[in-house]
PQR file of N, CA, C, O and H, with PARSE charges and radii, in Angstrom:
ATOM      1  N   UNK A   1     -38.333  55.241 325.474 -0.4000 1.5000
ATOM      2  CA  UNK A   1     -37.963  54.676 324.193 -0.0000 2.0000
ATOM      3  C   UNK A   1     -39.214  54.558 323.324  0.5500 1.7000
ATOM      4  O   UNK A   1     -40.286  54.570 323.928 -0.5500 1.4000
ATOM      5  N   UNK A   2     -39.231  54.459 322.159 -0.4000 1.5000
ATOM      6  CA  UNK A   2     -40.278  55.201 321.065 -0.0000 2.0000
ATOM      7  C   UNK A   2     -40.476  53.244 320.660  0.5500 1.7000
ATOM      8  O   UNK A   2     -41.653  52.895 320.568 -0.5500 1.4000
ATOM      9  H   UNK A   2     -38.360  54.449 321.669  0.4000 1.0000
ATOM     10  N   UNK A   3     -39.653  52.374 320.495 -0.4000 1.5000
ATOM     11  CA  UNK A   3     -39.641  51.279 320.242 -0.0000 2.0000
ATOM     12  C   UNK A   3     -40.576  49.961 321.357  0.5500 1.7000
ATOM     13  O   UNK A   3     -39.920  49.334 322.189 -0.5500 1.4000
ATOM     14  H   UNK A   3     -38.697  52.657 320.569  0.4000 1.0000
ATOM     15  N   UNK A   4     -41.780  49.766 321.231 -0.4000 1.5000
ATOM     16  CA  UNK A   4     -42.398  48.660 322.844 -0.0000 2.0000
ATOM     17  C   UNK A   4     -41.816  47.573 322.743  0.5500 1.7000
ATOM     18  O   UNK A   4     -41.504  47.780 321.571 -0.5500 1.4000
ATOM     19  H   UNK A   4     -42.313  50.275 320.556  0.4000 1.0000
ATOM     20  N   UNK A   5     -41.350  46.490 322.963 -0.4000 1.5000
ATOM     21  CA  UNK A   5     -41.631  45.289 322.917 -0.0000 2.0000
ATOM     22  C   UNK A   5     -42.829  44.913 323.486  0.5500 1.7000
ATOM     23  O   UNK A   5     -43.093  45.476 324.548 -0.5500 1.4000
ATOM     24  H   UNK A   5     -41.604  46.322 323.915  0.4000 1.0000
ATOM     25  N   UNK A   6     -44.017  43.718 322.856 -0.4000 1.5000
ATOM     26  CA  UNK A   6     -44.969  43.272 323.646 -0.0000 2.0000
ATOM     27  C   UNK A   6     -44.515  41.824 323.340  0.5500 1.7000
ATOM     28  O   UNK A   6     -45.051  41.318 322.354 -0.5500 1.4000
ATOM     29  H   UNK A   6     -43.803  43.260 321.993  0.4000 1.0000
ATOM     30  N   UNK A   7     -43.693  41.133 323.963 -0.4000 1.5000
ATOM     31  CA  UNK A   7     -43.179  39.831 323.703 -0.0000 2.0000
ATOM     32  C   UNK A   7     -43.824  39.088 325.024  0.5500 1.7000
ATOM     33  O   UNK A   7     -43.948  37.865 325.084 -0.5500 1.4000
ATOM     34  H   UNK A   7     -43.257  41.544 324.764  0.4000 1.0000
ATOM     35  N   UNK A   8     -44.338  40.269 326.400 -0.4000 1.5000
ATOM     36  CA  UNK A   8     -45.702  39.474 326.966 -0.0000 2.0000
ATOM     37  C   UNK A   8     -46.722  39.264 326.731  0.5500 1.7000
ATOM     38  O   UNK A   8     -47.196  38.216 327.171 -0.5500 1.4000
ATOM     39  H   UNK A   8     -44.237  41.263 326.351  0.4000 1.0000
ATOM     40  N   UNK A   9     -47.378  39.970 326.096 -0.4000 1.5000
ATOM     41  CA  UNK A   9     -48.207  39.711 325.414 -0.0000 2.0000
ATOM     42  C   UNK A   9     -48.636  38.544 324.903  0.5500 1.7000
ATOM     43  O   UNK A   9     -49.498  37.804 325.379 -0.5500 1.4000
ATOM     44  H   UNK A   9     -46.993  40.821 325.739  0.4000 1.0000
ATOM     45  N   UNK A  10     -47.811  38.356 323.610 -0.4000 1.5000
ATOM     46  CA  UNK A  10     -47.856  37.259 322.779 -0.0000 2.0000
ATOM     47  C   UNK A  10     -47.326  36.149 323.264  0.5500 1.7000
ATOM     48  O   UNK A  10     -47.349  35.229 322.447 -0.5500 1.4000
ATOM     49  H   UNK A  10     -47.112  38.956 323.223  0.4000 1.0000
ATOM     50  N   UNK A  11     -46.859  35.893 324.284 -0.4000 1.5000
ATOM     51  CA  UNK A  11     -46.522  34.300 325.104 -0.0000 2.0000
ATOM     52  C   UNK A  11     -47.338  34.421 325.797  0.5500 1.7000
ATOM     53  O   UNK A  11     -47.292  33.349 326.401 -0.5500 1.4000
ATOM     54  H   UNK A  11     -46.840  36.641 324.948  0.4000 1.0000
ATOM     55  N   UNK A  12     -48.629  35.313 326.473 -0.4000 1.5000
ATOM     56  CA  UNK A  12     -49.749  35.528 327.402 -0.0000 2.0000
ATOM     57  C   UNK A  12     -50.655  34.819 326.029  0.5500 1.7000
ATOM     58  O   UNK A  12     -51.124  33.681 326.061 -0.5500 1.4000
ATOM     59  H   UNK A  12     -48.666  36.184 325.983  0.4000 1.0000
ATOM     60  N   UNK A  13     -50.740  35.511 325.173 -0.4000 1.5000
ATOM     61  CA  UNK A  13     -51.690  34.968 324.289 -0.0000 2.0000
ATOM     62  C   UNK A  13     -51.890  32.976 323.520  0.5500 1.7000
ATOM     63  O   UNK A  13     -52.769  32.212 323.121 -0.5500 1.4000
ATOM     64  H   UNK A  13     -50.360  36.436 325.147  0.4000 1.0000
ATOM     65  N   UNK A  14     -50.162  33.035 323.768 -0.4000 1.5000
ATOM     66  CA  UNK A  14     -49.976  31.798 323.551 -0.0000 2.0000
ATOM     67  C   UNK A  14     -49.826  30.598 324.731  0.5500 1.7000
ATOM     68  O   UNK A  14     -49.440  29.435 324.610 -0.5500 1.4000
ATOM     69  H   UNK A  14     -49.448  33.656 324.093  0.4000 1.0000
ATOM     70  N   UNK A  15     -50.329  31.413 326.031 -0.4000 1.5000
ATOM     71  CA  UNK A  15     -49.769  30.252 326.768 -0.0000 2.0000
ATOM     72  C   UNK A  15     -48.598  29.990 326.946  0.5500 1.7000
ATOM     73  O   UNK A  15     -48.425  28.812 327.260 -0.5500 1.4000
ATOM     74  H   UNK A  15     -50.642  32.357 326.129  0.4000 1.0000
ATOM     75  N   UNK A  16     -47.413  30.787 326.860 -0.4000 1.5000
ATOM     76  CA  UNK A  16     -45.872  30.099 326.875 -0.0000 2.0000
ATOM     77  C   UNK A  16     -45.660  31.172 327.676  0.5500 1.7000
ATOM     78  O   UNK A  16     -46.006  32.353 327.710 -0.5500 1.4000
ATOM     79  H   UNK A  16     -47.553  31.744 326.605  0.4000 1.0000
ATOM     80  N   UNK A  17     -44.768  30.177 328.525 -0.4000 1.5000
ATOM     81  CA  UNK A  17     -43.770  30.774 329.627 -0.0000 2.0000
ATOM     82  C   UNK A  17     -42.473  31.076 329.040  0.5500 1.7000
ATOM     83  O   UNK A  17     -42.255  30.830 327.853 -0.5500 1.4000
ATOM     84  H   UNK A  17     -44.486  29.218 328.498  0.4000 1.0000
ATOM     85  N   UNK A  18     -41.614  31.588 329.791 -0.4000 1.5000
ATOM     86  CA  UNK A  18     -40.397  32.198 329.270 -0.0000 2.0000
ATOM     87  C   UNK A  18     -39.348  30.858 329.473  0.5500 1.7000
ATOM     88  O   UNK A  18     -38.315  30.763 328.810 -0.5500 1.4000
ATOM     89  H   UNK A  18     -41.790  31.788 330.755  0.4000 1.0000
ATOM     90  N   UNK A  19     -39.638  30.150 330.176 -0.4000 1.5000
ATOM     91  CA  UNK A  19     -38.677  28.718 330.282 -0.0000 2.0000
ATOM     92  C   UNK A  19     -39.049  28.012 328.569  0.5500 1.7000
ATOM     93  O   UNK A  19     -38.357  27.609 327.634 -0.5500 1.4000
ATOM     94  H   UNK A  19     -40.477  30.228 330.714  0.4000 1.0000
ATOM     95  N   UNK A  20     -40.393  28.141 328.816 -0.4000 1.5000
ATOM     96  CA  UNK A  20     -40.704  27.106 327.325 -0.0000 2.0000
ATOM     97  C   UNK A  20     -40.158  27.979 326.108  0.5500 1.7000
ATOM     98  O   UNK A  20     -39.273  27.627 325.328 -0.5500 1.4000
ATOM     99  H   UNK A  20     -40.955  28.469 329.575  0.4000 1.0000
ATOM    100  N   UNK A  21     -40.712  28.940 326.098 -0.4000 1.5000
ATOM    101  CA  UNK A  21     -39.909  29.731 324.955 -0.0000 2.0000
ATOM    102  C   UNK A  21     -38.421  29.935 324.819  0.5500 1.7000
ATOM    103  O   UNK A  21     -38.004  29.835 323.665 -0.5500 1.4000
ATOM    104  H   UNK A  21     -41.431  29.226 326.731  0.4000 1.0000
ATOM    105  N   UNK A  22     -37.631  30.171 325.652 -0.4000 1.5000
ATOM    106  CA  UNK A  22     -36.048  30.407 325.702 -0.0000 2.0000
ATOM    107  C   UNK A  22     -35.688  28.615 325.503  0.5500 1.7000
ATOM    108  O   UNK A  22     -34.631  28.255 324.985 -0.5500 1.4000
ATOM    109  H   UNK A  22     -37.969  30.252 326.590  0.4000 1.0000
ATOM    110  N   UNK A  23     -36.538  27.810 325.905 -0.4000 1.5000
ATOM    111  CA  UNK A  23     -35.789  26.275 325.305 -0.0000 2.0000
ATOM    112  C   UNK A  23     -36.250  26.322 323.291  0.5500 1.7000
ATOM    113  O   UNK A  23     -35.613  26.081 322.266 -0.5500 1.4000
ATOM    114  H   UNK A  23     -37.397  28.103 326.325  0.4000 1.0000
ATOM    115  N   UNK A  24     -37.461  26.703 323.553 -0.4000 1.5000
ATOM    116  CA  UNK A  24     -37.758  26.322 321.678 -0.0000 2.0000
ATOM    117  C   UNK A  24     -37.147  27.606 320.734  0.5500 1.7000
ATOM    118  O   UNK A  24     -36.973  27.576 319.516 -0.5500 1.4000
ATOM    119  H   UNK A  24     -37.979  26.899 324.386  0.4000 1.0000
ATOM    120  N   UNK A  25     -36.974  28.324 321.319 -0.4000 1.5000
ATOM    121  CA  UNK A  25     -35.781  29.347 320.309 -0.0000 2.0000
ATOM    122  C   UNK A  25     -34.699  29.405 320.257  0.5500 1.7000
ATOM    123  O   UNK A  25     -33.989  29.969 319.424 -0.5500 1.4000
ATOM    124  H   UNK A  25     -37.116  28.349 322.309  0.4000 1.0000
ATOM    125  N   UNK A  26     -34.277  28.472 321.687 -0.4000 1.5000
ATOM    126  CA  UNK A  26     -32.738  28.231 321.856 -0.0000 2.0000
ATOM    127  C   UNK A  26     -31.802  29.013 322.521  0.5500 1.7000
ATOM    128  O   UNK A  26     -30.666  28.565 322.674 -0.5500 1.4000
ATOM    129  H   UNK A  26     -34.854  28.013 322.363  0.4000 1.0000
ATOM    130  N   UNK A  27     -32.290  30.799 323.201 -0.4000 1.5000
ATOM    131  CA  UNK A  27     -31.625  31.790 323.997 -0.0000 2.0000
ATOM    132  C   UNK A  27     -32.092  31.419 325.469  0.5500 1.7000
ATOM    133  O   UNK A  27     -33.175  30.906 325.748 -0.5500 1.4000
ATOM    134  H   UNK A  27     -33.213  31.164 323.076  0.4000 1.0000
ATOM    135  N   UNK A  28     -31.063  31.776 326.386 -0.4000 1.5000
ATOM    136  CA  UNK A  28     -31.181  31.670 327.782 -0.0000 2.0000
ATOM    137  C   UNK A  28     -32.384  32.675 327.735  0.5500 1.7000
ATOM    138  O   UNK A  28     -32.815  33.534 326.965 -0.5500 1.4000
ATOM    139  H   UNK A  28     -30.183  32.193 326.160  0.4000 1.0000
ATOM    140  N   UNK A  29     -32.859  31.870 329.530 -0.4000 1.5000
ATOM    141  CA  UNK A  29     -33.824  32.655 329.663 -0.0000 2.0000
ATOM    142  C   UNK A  29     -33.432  34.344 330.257  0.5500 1.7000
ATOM    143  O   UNK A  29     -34.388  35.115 330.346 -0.5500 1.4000
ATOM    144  H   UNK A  29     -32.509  31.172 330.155  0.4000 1.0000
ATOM    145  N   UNK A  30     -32.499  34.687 330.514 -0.4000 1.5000
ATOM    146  CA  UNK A  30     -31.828  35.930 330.785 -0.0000 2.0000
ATOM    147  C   UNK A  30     -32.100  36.990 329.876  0.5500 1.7000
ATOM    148  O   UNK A  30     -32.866  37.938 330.056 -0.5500 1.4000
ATOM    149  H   UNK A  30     -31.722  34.061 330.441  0.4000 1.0000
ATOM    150  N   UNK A  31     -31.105  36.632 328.467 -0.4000 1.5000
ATOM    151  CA  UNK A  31     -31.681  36.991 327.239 -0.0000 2.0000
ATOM    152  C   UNK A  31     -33.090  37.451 326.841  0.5500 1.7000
ATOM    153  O   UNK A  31     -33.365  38.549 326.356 -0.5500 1.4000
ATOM    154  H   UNK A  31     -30.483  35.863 328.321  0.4000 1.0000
ATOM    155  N   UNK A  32     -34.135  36.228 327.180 -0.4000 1.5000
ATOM    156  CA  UNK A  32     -35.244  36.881 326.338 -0.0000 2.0000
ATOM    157  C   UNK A  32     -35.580  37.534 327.679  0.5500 1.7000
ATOM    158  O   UNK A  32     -36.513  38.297 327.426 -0.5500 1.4000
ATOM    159  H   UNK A  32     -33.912  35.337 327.575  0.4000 1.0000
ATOM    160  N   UNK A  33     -35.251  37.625 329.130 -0.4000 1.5000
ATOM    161  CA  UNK A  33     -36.063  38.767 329.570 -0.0000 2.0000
ATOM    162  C   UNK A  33     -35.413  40.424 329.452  0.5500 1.7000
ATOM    163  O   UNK A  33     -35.967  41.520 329.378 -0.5500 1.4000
ATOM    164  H   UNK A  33     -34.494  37.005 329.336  0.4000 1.0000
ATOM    165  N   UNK A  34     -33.883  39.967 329.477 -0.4000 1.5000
ATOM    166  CA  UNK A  34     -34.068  41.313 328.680 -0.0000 2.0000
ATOM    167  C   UNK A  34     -34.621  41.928 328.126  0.5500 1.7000
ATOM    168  O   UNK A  34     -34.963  43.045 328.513 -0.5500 1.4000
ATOM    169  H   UNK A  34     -33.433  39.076 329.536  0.4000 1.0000
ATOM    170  N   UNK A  35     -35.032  41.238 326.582 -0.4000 1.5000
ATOM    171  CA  UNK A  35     -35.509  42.033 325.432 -0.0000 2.0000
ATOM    172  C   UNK A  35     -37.091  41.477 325.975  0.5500 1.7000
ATOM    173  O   UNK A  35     -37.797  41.931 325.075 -0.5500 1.4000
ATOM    174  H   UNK A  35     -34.754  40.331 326.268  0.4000 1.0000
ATOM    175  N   UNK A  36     -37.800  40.936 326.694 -0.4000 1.5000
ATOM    176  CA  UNK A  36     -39.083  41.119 326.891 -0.0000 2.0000
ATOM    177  C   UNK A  36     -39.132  42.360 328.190  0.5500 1.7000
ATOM    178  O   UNK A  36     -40.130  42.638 328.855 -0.5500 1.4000
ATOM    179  H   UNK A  36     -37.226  40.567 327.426  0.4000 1.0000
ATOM    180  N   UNK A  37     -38.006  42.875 328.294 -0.4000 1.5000
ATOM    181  CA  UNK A  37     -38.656  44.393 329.792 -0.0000 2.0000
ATOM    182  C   UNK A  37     -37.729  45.289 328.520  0.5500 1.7000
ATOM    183  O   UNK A  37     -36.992  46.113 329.060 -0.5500 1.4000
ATOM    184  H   UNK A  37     -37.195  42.649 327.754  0.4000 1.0000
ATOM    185  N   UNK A  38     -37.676  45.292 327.793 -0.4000 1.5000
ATOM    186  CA  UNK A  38     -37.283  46.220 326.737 -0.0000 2.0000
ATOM    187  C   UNK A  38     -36.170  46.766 327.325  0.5500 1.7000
ATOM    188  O   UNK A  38     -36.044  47.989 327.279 -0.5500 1.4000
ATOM    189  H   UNK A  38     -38.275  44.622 327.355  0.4000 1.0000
ATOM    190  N   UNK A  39     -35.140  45.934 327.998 -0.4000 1.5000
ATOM    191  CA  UNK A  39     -34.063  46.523 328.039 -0.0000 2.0000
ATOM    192  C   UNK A  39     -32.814  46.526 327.143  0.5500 1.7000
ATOM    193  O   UNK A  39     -31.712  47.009 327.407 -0.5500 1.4000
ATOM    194  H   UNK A  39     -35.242  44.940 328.036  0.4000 1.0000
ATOM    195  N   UNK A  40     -33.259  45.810 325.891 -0.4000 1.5000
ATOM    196  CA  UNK A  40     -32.054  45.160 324.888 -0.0000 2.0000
ATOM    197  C   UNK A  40     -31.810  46.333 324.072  0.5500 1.7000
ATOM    198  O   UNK A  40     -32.583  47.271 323.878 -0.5500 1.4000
ATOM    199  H   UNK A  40     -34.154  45.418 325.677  0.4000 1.0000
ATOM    200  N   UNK A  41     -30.797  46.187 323.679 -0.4000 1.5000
ATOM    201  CA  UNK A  41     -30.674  47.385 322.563 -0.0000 2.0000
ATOM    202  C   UNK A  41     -30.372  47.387 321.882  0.5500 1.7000
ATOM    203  O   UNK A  41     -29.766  48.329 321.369 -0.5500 1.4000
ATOM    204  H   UNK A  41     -30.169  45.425 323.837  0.4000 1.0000
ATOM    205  N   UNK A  42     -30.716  45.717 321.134 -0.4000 1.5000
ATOM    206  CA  UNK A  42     -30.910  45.471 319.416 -0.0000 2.0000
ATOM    207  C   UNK A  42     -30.729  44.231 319.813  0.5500 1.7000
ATOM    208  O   UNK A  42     -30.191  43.555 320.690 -0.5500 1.4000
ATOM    209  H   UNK A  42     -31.208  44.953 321.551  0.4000 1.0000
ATOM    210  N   UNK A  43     -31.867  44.121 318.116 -0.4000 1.5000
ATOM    211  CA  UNK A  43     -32.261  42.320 318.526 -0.0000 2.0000
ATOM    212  C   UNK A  43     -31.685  41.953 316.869  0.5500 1.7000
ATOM    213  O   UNK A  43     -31.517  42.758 315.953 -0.5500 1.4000
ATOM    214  H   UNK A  43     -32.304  44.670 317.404  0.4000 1.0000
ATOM    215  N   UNK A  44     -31.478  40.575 316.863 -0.4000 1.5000
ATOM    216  CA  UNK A  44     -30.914  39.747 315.689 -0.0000 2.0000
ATOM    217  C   UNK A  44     -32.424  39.638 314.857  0.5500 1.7000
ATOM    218  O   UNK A  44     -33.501  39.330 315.368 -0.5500 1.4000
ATOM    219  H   UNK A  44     -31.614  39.921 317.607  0.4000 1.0000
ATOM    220  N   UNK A  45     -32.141  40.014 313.302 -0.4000 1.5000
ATOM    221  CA  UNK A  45     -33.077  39.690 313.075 -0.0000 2.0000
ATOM    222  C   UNK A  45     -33.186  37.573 312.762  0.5500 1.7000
ATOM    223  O   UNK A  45     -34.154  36.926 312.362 -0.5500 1.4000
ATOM    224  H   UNK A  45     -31.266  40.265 312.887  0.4000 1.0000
ATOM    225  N   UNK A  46     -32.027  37.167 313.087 -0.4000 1.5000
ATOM    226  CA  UNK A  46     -32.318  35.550 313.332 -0.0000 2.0000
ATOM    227  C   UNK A  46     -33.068  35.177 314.492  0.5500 1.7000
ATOM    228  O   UNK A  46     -33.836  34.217 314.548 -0.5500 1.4000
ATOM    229  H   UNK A  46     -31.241  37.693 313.412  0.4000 1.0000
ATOM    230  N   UNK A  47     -32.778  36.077 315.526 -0.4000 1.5000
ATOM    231  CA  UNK A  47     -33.212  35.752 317.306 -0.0000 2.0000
ATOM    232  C   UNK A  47     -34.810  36.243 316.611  0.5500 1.7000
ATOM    233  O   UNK A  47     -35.576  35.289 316.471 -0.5500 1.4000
ATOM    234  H   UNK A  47     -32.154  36.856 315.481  0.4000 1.0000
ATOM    235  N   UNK A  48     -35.239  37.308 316.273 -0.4000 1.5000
ATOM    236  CA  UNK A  48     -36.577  37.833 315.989 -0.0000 2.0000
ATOM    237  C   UNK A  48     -37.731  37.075 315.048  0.5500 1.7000
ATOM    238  O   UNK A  48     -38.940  37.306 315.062 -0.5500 1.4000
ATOM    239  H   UNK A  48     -34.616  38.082 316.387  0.4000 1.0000
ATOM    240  N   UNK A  49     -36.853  35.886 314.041 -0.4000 1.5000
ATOM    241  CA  UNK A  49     -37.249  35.111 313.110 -0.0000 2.0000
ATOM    242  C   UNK A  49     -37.641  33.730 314.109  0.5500 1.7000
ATOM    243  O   UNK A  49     -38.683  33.097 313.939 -0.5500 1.4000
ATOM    244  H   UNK A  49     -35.871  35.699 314.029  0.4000 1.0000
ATOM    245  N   UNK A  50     -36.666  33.404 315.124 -0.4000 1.5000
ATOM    246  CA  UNK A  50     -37.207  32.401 315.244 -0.0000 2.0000
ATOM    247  C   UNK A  50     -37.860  32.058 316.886  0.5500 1.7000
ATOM    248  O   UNK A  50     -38.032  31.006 317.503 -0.5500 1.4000
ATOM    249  H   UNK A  50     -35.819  33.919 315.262  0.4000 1.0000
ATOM    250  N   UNK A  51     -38.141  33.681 317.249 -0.4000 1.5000
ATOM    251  CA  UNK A  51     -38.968  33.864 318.013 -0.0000 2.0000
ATOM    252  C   UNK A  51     -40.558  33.800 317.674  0.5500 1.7000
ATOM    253  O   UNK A  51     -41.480  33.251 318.276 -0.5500 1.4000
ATOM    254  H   UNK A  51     -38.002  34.535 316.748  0.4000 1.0000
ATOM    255  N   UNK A  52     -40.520  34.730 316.234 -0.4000 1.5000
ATOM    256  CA  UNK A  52     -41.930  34.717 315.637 -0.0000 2.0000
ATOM    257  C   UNK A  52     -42.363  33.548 315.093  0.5500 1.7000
ATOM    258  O   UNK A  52     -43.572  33.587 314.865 -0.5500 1.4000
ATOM    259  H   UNK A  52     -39.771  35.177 315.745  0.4000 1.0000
ATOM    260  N   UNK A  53     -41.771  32.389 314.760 -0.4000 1.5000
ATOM    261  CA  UNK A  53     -42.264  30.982 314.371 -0.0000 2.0000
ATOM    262  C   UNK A  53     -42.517  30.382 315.823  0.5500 1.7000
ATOM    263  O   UNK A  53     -43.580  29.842 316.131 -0.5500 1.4000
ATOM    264  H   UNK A  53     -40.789  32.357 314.945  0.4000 1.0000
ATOM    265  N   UNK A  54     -41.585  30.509 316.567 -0.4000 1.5000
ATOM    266  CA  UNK A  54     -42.588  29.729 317.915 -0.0000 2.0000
ATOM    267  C   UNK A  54     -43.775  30.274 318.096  0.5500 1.7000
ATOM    268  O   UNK A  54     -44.779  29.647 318.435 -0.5500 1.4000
ATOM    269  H   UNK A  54     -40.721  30.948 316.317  0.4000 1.0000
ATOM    270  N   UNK A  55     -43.721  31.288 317.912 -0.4000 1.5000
ATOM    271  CA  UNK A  55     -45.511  31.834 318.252 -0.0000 2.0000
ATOM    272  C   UNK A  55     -46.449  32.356 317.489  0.5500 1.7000
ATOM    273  O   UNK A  55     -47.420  33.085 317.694 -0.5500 1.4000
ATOM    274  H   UNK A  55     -42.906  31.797 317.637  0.4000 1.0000
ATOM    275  N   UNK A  56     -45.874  31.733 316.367 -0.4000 1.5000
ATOM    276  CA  UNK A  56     -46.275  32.000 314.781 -0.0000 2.0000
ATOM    277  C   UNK A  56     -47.600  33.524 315.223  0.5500 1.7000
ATOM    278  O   UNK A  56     -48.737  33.790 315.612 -0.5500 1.4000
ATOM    279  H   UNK A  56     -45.086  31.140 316.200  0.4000 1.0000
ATOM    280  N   UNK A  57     -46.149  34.132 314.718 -0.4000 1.5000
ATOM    281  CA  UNK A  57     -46.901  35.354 314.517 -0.0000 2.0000
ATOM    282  C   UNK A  57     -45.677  35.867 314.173  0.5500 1.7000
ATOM    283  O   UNK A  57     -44.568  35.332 314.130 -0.5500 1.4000
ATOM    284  H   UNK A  57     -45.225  33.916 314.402  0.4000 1.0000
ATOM    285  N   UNK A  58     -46.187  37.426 313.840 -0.4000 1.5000
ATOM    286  CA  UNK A  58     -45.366  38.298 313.230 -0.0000 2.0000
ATOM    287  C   UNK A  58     -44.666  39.580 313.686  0.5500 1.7000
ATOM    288  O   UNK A  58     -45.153  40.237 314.606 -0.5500 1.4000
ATOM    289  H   UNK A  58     -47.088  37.860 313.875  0.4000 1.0000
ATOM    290  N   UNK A  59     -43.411  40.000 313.001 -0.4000 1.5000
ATOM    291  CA  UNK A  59     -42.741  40.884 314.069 -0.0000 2.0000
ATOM    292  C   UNK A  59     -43.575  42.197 314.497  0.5500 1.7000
ATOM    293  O   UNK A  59     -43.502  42.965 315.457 -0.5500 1.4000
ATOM    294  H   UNK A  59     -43.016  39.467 312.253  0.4000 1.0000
ATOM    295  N   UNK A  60     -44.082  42.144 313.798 -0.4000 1.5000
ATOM    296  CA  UNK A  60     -45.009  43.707 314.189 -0.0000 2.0000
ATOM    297  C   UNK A  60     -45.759  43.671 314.956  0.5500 1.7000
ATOM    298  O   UNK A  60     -46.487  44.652 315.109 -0.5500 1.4000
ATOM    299  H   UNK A  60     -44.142  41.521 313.018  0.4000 1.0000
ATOM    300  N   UNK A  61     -45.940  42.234 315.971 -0.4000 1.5000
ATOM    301  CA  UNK A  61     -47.140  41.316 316.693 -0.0000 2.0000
ATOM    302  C   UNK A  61     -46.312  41.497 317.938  0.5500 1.7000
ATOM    303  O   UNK A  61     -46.850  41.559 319.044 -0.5500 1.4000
ATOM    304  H   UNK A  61     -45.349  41.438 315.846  0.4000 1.0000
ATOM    305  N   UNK A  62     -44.451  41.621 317.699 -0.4000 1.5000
ATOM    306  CA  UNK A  62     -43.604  41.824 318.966 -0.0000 2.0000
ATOM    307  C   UNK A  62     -43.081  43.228 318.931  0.5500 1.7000
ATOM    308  O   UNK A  62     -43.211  43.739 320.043 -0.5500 1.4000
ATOM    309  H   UNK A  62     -44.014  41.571 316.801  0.4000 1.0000
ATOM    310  N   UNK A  63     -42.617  43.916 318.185 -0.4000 1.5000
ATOM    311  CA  UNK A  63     -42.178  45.224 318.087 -0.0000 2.0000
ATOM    312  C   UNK A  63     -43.208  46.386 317.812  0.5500 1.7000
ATOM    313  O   UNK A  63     -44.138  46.443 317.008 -0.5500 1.4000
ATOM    314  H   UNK A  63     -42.511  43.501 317.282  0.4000 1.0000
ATOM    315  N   UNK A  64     -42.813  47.158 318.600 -0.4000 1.5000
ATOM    316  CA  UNK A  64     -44.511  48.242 318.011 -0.0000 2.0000
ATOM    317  C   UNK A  64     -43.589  49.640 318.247  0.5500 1.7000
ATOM    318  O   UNK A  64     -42.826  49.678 319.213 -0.5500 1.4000
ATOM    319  H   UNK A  64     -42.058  47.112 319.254  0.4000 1.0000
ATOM    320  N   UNK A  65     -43.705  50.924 317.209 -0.4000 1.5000
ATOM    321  CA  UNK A  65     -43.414  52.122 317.051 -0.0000 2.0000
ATOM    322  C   UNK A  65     -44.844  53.238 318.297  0.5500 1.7000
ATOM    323  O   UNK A  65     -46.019  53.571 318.142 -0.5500 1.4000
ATOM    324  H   UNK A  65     -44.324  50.893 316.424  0.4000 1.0000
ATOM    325  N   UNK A  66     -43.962  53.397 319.242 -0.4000 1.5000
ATOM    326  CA  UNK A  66     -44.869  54.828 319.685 -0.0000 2.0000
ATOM    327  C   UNK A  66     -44.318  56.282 320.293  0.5500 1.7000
ATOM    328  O   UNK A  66     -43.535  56.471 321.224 -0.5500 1.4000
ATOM    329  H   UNK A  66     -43.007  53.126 319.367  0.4000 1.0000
ATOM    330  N   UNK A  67     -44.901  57.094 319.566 -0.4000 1.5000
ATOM    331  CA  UNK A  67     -44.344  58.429 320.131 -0.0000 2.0000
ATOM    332  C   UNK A  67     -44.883  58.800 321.488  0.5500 1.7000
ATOM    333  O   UNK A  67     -44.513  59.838 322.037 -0.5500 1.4000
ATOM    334  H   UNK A  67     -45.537  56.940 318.809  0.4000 1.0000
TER
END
């Protein structure tokens, strides 16, 4: 897939576990590991909005384009 998620990354960078994050965005933790092993196959841009305020950063900080 041409689309990465690095949504480890940026909870590596922030210190947040996937328990703490799936409580402050409000999705099971099932959910975000889906879309953190890039198995999802489309994300809300509400789920993506208020993923990037918990870790105040930006979507291009979780989604990345590679050929």
């Amino acid at each position: 897939m041409a689309i990465v998620i690095n949504l480890d990354v940026m909870m590596a960078r922030r210190k947040m576990s996937l328990n703490e994050l799936s409580q402050k965005v409000g999705l099971t933790t099932v959910n975000l590991s889906i879309l953190k092993t890039g198995k999802a196959r489309g994300v809300r841009f509400a789920t993506l909005e208020a993923i990037c305020k918990v870790l105040e950063c930006q979507p291009g900080d979780i989604l990345e384009f590679r050929e």
